[in-house]
MDAnalysis code that builds the backbone (N, CA, C; Angstrom):
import MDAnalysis as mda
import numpy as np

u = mda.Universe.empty(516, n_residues=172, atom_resindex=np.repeat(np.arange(172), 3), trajectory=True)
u.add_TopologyAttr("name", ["N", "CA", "C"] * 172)
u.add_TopologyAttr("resid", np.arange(1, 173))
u.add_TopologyAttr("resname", ["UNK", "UNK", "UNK", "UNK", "UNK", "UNK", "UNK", "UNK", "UNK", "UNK", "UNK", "UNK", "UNK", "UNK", "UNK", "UNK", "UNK", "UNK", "UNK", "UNK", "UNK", "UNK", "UNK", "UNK", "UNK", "UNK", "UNK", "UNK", "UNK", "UNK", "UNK", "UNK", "UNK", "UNK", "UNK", "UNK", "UNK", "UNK", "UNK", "UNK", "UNK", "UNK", "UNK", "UNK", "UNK", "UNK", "UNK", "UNK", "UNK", "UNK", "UNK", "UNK", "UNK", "UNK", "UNK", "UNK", "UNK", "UNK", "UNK", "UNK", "UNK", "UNK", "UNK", "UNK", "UNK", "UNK", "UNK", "UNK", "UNK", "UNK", "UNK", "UNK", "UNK", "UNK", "UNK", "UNK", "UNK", "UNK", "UNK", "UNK", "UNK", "UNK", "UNK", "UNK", "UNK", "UNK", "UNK", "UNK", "UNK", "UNK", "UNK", "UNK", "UNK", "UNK", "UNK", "UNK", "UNK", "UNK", "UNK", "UNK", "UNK", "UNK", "UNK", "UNK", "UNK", "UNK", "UNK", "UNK", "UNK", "UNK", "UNK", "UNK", "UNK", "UNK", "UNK", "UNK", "UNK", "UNK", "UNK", "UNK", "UNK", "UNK", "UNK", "UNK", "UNK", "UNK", "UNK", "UNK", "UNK", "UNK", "UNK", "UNK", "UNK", "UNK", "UNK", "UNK", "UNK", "UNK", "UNK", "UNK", "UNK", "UNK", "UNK", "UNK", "UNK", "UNK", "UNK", "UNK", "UNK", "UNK", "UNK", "UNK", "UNK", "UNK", "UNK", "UNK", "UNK", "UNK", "UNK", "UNK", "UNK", "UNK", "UNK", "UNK", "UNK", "UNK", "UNK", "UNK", "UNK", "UNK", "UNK", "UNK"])
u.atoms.positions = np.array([
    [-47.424, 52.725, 23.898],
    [-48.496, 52.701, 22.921],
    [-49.693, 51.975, 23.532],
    [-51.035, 52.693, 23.387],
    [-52.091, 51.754, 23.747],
    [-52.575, 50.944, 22.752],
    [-53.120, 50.086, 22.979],
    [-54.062, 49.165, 22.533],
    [-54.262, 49.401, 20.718],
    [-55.130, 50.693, 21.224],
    [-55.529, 51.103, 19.625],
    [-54.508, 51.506, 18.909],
    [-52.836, 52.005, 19.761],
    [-52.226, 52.436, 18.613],
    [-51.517, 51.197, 18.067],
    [-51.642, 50.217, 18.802],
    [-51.143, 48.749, 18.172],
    [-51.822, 48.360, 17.138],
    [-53.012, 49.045, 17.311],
    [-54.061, 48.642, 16.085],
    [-53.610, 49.264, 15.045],
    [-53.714, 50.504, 15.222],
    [-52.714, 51.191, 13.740],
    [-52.328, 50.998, 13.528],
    [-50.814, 50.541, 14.377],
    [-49.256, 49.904, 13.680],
    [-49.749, 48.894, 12.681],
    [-50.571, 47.474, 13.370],
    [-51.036, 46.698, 12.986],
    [-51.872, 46.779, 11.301],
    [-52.990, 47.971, 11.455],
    [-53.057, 48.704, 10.066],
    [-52.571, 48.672, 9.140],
    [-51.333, 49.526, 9.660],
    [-49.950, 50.139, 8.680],
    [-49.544, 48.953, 7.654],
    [-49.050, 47.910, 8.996],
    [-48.067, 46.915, 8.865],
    [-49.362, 46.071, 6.976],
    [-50.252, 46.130, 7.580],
    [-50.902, 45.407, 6.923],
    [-51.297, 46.077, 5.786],
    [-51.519, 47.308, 5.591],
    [-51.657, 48.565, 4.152],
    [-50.310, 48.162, 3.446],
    [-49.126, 48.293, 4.428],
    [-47.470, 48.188, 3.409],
    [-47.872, 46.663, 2.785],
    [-48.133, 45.895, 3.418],
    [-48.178, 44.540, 2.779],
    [-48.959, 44.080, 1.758],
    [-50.123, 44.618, 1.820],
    [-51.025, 44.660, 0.705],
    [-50.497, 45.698, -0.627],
    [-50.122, 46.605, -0.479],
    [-49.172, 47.171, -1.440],
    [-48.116, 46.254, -2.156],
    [-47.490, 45.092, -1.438],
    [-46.494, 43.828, -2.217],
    [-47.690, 43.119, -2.154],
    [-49.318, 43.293, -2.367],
    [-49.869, 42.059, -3.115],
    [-49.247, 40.887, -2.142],
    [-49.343, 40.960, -0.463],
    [-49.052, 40.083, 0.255],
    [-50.173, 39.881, 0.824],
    [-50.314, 38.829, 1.476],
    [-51.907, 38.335, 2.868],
    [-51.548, 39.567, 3.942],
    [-52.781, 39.722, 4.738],
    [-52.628, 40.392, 5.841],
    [-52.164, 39.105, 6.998],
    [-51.279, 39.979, 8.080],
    [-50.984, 39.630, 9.100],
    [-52.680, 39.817, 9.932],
    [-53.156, 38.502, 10.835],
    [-54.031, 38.496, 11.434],
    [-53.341, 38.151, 13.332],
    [-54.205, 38.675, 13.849],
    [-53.381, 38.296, 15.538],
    [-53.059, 37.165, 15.945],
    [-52.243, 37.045, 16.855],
    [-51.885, 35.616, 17.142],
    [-52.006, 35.369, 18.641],
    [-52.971, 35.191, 19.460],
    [-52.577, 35.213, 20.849],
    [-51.440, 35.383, 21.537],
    [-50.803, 34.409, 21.495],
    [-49.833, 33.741, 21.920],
    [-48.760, 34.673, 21.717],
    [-48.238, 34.831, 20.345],
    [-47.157, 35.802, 19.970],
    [-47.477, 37.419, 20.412],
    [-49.056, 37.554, 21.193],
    [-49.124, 38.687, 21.740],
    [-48.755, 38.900, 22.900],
    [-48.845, 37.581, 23.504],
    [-48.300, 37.613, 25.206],
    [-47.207, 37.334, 24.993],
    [-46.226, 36.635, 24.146],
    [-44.612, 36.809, 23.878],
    [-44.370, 38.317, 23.898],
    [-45.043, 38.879, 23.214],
    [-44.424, 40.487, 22.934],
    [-44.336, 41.263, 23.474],
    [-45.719, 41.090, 24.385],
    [-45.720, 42.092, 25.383],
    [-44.864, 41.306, 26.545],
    [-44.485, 40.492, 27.104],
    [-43.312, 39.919, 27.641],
    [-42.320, 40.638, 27.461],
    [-41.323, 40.806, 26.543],
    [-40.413, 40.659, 25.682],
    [-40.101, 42.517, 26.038],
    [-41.296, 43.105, 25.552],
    [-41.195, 44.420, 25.680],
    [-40.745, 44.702, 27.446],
    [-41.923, 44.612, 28.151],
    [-41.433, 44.433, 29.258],
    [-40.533, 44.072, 29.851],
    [-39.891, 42.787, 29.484],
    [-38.315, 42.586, 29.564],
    [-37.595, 44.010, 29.507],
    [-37.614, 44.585, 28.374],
    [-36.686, 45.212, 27.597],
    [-37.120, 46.975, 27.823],
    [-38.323, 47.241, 28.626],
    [-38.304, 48.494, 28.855],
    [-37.651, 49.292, 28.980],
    [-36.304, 48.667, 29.926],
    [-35.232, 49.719, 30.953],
    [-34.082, 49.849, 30.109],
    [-34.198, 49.458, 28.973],
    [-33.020, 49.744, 28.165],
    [-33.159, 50.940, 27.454],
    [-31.921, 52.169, 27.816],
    [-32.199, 53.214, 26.695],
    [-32.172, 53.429, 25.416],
    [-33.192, 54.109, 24.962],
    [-33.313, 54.461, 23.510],
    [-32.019, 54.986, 23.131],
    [-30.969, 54.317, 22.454],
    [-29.718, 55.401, 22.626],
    [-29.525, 56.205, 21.242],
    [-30.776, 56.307, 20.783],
    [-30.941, 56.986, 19.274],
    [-31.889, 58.425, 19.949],
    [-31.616, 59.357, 19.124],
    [-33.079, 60.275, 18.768],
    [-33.471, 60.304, 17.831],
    [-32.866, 59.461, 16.771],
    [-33.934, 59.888, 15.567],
    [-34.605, 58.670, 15.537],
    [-35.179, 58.216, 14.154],
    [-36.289, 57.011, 14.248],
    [-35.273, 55.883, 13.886],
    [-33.679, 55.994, 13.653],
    [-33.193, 54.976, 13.862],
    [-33.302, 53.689, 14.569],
    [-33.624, 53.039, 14.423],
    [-34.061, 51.697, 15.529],
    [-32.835, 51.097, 16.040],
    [-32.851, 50.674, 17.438],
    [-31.869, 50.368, 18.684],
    [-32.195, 48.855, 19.025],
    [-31.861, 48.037, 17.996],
    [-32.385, 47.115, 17.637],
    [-31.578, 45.808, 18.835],
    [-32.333, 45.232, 19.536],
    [-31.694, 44.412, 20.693],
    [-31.877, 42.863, 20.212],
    [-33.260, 42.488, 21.562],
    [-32.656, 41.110, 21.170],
    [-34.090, 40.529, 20.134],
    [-32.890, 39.721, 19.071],
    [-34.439, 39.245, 17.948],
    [-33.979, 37.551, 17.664],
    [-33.267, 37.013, 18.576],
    [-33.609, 35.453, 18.458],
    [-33.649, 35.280, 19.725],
    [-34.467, 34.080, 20.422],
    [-34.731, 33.493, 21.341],
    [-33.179, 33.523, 22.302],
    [-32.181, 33.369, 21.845],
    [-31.125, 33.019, 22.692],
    [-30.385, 34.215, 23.032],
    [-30.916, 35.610, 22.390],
    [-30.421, 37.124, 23.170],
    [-31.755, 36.902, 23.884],
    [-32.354, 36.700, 24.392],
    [-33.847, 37.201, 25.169],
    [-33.437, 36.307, 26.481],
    [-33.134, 36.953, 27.829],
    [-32.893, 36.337, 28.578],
    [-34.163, 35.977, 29.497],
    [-34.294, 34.595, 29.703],
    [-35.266, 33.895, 30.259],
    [-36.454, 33.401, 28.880],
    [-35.926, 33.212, 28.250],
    [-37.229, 32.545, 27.110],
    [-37.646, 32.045, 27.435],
    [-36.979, 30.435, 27.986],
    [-38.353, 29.651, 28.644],
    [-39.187, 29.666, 29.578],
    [-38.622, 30.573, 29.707],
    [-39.540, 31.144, 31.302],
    [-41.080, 31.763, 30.836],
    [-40.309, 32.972, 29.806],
    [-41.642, 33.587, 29.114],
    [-42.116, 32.897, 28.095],
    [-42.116, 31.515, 27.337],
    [-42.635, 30.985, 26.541],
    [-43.823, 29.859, 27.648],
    [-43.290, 30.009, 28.968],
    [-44.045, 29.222, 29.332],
    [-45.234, 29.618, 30.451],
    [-45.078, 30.945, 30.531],
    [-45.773, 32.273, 30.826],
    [-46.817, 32.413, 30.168],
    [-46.865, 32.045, 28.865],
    [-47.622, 32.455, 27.811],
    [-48.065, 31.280, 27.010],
    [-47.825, 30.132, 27.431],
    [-48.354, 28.587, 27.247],
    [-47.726, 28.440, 25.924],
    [-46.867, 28.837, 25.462],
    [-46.479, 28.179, 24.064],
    [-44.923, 27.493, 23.635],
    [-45.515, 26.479, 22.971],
    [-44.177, 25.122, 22.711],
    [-43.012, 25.330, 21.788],
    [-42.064, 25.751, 22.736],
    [-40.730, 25.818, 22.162],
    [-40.849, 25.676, 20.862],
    [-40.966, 24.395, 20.210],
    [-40.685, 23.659, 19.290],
    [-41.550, 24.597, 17.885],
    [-42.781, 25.011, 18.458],
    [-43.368, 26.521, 17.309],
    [-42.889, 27.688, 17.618],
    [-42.072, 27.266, 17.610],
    [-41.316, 28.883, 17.563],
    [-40.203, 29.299, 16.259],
    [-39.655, 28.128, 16.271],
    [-38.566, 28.390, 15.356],
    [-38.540, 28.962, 13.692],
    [-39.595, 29.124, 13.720],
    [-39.596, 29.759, 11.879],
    [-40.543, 31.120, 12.450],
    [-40.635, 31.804, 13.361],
    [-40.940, 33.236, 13.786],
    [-39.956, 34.218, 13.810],
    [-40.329, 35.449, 13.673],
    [-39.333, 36.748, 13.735],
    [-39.913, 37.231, 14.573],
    [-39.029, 37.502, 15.924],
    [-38.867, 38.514, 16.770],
    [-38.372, 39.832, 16.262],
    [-39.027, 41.335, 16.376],
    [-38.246, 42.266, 15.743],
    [-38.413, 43.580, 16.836],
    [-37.893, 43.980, 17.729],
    [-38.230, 44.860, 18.719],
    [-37.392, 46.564, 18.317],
    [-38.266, 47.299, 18.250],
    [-37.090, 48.514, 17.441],
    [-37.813, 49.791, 19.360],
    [-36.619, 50.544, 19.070],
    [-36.686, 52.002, 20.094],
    [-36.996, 53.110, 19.329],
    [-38.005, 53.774, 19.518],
    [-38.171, 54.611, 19.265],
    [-39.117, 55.757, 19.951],
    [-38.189, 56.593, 20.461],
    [-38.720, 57.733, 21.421],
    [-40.456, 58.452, 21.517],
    [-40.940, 57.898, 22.649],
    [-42.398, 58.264, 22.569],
    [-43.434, 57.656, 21.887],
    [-42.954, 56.559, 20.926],
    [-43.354, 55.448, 20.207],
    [-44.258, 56.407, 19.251],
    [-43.544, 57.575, 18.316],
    [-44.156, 57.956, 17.122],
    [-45.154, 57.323, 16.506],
    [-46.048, 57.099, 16.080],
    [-46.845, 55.935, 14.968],
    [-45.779, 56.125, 13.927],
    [-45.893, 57.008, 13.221],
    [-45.097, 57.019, 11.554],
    [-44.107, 56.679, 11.903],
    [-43.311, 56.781, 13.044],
    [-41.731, 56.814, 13.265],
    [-41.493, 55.454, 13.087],
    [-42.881, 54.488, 14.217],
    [-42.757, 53.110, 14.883],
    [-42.626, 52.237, 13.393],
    [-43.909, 52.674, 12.445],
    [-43.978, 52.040, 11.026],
    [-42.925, 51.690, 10.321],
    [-41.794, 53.395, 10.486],
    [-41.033, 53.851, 9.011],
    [-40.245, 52.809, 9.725],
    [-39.583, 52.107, 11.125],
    [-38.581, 51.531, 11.518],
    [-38.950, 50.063, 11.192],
    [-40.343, 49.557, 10.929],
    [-40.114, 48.395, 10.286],
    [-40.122, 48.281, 8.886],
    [-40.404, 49.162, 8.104],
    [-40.562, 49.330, 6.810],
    [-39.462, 49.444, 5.457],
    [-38.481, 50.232, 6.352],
    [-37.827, 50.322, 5.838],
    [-36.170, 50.341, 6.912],
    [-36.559, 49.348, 7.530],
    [-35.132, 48.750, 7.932],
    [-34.675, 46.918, 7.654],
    [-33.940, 46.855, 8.066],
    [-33.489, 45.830, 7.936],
    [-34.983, 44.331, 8.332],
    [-35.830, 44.705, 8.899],
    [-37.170, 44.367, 9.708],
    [-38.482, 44.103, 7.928],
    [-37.830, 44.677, 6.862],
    [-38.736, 44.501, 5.851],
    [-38.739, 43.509, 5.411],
    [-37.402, 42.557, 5.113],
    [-37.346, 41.464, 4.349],
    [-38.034, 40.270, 5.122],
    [-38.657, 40.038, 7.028],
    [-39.136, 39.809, 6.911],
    [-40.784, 40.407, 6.857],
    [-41.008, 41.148, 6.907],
    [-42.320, 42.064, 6.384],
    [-42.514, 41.527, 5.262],
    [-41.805, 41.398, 4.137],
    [-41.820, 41.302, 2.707],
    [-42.201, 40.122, 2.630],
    [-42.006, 39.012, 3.583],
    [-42.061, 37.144, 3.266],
    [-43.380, 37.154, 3.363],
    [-43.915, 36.231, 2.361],
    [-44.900, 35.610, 2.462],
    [-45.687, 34.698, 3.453],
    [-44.364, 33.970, 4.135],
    [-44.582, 32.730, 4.597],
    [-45.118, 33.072, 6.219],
    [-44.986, 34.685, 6.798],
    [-45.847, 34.857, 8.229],
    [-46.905, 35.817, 7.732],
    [-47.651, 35.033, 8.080],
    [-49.492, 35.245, 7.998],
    [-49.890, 35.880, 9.448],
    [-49.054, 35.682, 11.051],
    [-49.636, 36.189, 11.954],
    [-48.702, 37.208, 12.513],
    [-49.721, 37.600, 13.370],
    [-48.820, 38.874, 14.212],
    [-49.200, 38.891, 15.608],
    [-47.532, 39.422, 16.888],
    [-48.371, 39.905, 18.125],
    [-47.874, 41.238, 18.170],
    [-48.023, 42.047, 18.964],
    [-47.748, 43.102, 19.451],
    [-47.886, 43.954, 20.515],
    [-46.617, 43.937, 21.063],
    [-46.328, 44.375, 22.489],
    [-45.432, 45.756, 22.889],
    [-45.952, 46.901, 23.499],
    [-45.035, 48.033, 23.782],
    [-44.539, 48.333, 25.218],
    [-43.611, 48.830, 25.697],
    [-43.650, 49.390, 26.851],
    [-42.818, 50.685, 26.583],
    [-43.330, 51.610, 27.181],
    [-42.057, 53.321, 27.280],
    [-42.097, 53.386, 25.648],
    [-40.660, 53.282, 25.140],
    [-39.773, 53.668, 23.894],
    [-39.891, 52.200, 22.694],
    [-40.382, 51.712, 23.279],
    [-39.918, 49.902, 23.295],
    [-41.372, 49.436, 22.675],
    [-41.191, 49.029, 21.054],
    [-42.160, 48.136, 20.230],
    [-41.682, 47.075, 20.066],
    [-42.055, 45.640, 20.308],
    [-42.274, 44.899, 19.872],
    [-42.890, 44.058, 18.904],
    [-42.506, 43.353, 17.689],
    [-43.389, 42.788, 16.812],
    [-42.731, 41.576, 16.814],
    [-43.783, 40.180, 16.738],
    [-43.643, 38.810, 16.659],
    [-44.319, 38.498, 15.519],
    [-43.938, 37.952, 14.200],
    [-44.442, 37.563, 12.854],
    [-44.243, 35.957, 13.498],
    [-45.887, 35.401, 13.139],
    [-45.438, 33.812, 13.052],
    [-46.079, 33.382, 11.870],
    [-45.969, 32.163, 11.440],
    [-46.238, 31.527, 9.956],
    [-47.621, 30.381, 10.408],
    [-48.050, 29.689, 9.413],
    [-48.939, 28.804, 10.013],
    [-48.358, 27.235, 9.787],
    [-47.124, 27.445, 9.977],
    [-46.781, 25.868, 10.224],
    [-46.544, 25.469, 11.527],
    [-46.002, 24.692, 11.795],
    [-46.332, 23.857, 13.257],
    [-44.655, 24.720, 13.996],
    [-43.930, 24.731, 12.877],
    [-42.947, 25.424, 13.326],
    [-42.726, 26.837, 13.719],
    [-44.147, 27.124, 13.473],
    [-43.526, 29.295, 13.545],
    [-45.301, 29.553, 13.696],
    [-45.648, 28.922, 14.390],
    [-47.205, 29.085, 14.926],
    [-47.230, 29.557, 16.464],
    [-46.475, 29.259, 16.926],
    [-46.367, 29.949, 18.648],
    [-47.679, 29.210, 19.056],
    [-48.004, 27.916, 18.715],
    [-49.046, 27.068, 19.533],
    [-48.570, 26.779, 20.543],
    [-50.038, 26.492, 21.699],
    [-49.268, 26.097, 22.962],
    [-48.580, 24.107, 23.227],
    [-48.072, 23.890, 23.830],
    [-47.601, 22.496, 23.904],
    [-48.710, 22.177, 24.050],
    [-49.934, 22.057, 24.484],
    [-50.840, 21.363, 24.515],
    [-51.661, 21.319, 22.742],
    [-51.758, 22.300, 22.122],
    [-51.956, 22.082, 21.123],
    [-50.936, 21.457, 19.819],
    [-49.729, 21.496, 20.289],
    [-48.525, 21.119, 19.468],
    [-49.011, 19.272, 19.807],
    [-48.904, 18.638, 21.091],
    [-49.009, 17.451, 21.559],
    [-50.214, 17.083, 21.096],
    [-51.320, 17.616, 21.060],
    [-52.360, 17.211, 20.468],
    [-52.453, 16.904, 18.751],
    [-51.529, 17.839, 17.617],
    [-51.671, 17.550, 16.905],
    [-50.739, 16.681, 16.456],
    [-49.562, 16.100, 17.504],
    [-48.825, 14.917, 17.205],
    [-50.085, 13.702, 17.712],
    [-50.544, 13.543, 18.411],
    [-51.428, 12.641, 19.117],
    [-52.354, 12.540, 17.917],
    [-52.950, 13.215, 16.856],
    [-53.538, 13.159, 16.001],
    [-52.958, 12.601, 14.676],
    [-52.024, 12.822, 14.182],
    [-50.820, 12.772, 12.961],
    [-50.717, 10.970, 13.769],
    [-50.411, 10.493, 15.250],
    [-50.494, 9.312, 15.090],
    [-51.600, 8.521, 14.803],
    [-53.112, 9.264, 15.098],
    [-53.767, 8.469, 15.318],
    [-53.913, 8.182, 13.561],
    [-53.872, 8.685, 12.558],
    [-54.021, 8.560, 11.500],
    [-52.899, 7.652, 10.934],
    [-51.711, 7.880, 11.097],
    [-50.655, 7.268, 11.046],
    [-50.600, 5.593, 11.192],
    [-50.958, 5.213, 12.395],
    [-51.264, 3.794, 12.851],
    [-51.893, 2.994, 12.107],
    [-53.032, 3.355, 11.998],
    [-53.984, 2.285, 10.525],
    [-52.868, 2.805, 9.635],
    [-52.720, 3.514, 8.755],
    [-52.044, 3.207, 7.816],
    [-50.742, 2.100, 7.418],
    [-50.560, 2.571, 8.586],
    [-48.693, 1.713, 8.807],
    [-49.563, 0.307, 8.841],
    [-50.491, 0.041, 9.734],
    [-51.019, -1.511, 9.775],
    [-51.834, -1.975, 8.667],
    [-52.369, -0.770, 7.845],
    [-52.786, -1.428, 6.878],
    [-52.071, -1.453, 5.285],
    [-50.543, -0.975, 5.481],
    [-49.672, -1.048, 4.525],
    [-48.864, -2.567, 5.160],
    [-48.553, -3.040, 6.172],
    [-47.925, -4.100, 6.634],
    [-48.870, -5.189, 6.437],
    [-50.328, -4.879, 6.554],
    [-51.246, -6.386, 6.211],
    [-51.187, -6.441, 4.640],
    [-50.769, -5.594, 3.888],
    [-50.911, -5.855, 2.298],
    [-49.700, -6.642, 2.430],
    [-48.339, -6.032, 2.848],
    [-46.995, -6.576, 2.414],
    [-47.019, -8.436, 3.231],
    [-47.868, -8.475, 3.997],
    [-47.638, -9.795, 4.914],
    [-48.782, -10.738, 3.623],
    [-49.760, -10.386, 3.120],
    [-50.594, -11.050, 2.190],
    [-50.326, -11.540, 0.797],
])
C-alpha cells in the first residue's frame, strides 16, 4: 500500500469511528516508524488465507522478535508502550475494502471501538498491514525516552517545592 492508500485506510478507520460517536485517530510518529518496522519484519510470512480472513501474527511486543531493537530504531520508551494495540492482519494485494472489513469487523474492533486510543501509525509491506493504536497517556503514547525522561524531570521539578513546602508546614 502507498502512502495515500494508508491515508484511506486511515479515512475509513476514522469514518467507522465517528459512526460510534468516537474521536478520530490522529498520526503518531513514532507508532508510524513502529509499524512500518513491524511490517517489514513480517513481510516474508505467507498470506495463508485467500479470502479477507486476516492471518493474524504477532500483536504484543513479546511475539515481535527484536522489539527493542525496533523500539529503539524508532526512538521510543519501552515504558509508552504498554497500553497500545499492535494489530497486523494479511490480506492479499492489500484490498482497501478488504484491508478495512479485517479491522472492522474482526476481532481488531473492540480495540477500534475503545475510546481510550486517540492515535494511530501505519505501516504496509507486500500482503502485510500494520496498525499501531496509541492512547495519550504516558503509558500508550509511544513517546521517545527522551521525552518520557523529560516529563519525569518535570513531574519532579514540580514535585520538590511541594514536598518542601508540605514538610515546612508540618515542621512549624
Amino acid at each position: 500500500m502507498a502512502a495515500d492508500d494508508e491515508d484511506n485506510l486511515l479515512q475509513g478507520l476514522n469514518s467507522y469511528r465517528q459512526s460510534l460517536n468516537l474521536p478520530t485517530l490522529t498520526k503518531n510518529g513514532k507508532a508510524e516508524c513502529l509499524a512500518e518496522e513491524i511490517a517489514d519484519q513480517i513481510e516474508d510470512q505467507p498470506c495463508t488465507t485467500i479470502t479477507s480472513t486476516s492471518n493474524i501474527v504477532p500483536t504484543t511486543p513479546g511475539q515481535i522478535s527484536d522489539y527493542p531493537r525496533l523500539l529503539k530504531k524508532c526512538k521510543i520508551d519501552v515504558n509508552t508502550t504498554t497500553d497500545g494495540a499492535i494489530m497486523p492482519v494479511c490480506v492479499r494485494k492489500l484490498v482497501p475494502t478488504l484491508v478495512l472489513t479485517n479491522y472492522t469487523r474482526s476481532q481488531y474492533a473492540k480495540q477500534l471501538n475503545n475510546s481510550k486510543y486517540t492515535g494511530v501509525g501505519l505501516g504496509s509491506e507486500d500482503d502485510w498491514m500494520v496498525v499501531i493504536l496509541t492512547t495519550s497517556t504516558t503509558t500508550g503514547s509511544f513517546a521517545s525516552a527522551a521525552a518520557s525522561w523529560v516529563s519525569s524531570v518535570a513531574l519532579v521539578h514540580y514535585l520538590v517545592p511541594l514536598l518542601l513546602g508540605l514538610s515546612l508546614c508540618l515542621v512549624s
